[in-house]
One Martini backbone bead per residue (centre of mass of N, CA, C, O) as a GRO file, in nm:
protein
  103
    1UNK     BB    1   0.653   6.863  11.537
    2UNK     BB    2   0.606   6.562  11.660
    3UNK     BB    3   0.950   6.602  11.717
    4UNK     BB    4   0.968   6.804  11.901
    5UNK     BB    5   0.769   6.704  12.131
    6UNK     BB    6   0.951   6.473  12.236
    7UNK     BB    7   1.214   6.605  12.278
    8UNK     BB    8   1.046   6.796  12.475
    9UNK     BB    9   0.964   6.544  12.676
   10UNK     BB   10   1.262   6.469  12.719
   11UNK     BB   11   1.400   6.731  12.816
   12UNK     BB   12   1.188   6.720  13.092
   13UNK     BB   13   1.225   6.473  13.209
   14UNK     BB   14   1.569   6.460  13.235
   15UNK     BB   15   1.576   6.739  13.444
   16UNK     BB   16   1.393   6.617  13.654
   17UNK     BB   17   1.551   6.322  13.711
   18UNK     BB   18   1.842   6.491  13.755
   19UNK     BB   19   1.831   6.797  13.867
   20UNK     BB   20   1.695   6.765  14.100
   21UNK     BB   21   1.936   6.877  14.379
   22UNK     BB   22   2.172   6.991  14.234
   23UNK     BB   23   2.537   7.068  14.188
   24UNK     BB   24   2.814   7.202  13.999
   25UNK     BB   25   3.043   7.204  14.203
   26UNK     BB   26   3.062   6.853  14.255
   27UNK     BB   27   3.072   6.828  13.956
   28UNK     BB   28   3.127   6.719  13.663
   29UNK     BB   29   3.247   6.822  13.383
   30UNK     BB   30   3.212   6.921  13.024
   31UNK     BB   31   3.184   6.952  12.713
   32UNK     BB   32   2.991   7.137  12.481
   33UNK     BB   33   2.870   7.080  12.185
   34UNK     BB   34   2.674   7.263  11.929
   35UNK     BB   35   2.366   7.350  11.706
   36UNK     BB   36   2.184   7.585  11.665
   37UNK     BB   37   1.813   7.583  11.606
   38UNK     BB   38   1.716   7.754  11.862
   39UNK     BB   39   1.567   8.060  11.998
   40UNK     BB   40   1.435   8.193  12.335
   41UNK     BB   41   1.372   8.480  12.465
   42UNK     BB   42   1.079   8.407  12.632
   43UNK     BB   43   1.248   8.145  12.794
   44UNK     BB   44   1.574   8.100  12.778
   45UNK     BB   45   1.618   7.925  12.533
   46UNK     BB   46   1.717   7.670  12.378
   47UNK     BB   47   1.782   7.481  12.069
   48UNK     BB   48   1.993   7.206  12.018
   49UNK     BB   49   2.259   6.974  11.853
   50UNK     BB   50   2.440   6.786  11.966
   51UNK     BB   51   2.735   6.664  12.070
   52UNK     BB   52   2.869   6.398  12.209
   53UNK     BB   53   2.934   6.329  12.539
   54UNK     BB   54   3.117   6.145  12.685
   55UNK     BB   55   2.936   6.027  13.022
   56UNK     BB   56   2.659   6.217  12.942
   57UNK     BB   57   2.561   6.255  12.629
   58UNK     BB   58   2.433   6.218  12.349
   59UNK     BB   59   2.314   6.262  12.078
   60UNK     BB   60   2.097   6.554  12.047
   61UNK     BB   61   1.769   6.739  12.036
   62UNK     BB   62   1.715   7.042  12.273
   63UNK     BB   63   1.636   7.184  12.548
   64UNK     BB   64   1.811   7.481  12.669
   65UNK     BB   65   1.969   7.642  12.964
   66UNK     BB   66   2.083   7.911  13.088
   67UNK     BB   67   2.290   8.127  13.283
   68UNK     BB   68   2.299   8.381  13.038
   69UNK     BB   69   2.028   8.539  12.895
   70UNK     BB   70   2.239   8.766  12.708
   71UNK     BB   71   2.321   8.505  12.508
   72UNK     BB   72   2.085   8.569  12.301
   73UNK     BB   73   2.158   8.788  12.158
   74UNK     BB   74   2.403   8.635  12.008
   75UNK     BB   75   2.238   8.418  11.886
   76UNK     BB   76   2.196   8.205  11.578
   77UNK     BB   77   2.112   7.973  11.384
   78UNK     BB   78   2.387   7.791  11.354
   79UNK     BB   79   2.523   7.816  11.556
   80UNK     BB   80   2.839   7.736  11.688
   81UNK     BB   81   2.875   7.590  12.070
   82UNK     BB   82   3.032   7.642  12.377
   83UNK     BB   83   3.013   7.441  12.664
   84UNK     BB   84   2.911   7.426  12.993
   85UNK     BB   85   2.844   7.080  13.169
   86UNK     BB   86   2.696   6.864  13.394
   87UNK     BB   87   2.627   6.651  13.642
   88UNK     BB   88   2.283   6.663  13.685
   89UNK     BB   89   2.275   6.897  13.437
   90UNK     BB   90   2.165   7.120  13.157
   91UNK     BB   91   2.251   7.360  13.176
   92UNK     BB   92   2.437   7.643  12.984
   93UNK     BB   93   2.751   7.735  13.074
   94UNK     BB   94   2.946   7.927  12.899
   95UNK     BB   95   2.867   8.070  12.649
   96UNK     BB   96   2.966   8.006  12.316
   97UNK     BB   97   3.113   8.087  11.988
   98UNK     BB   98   3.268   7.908  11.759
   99UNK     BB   99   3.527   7.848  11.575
  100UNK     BB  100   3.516   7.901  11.250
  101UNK     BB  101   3.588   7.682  11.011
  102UNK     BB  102   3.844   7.651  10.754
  103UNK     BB  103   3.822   7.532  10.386
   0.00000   0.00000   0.00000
């Protein structure tokens, strides 16, 4: 538990520091992966396991806003995810679930 207040004190710092007053039409687009590890439809946020992104952000762990709430019915813990992700925006646009690979 002391592990994800970290995590979630550090992904609300961040979110602060470079979000407040940003627009994402002006800025460079990523794509993200990553694995939801927990979803909470009654803050509409995410929690995932992102995978590195080089330019924007390392491998961690965090809470993420989505675009649209809609897509929290469709998610549950494990889904592999992708989205698209700007630079100086956290929230998570066009949320998709991962076409899962076959072993």
């Amino acid at each position: 538990m002391l592990l994800f207040r970290k995590v979630l004190a550090f992904g609300i710092a961040f979110a602060l520091l470079v979000g407040i007053g940003f627009s994402q039409t002006a800025k460079k687009s990523y794509v993200f992966k990553g694995t939801v590890t927990e979803v909470d439809a009654s803050s509409k946020k995410l929690v995932v396991a992102n995978d590195n992104i080089p330019g924007w952000m390392a491998a961690m762990t965090m809470n993420y806003e989505v675009d649209d709430p809609q897509v929290l019915k469709k998610l549950k813990k494990g889904d592999r995810i992708e989205a698209t992700v700007y630079d100086g925006d956290t929230k998570l646009y066009k949320v998709t679930v991962a076409a899962q690979q076959k072993n």
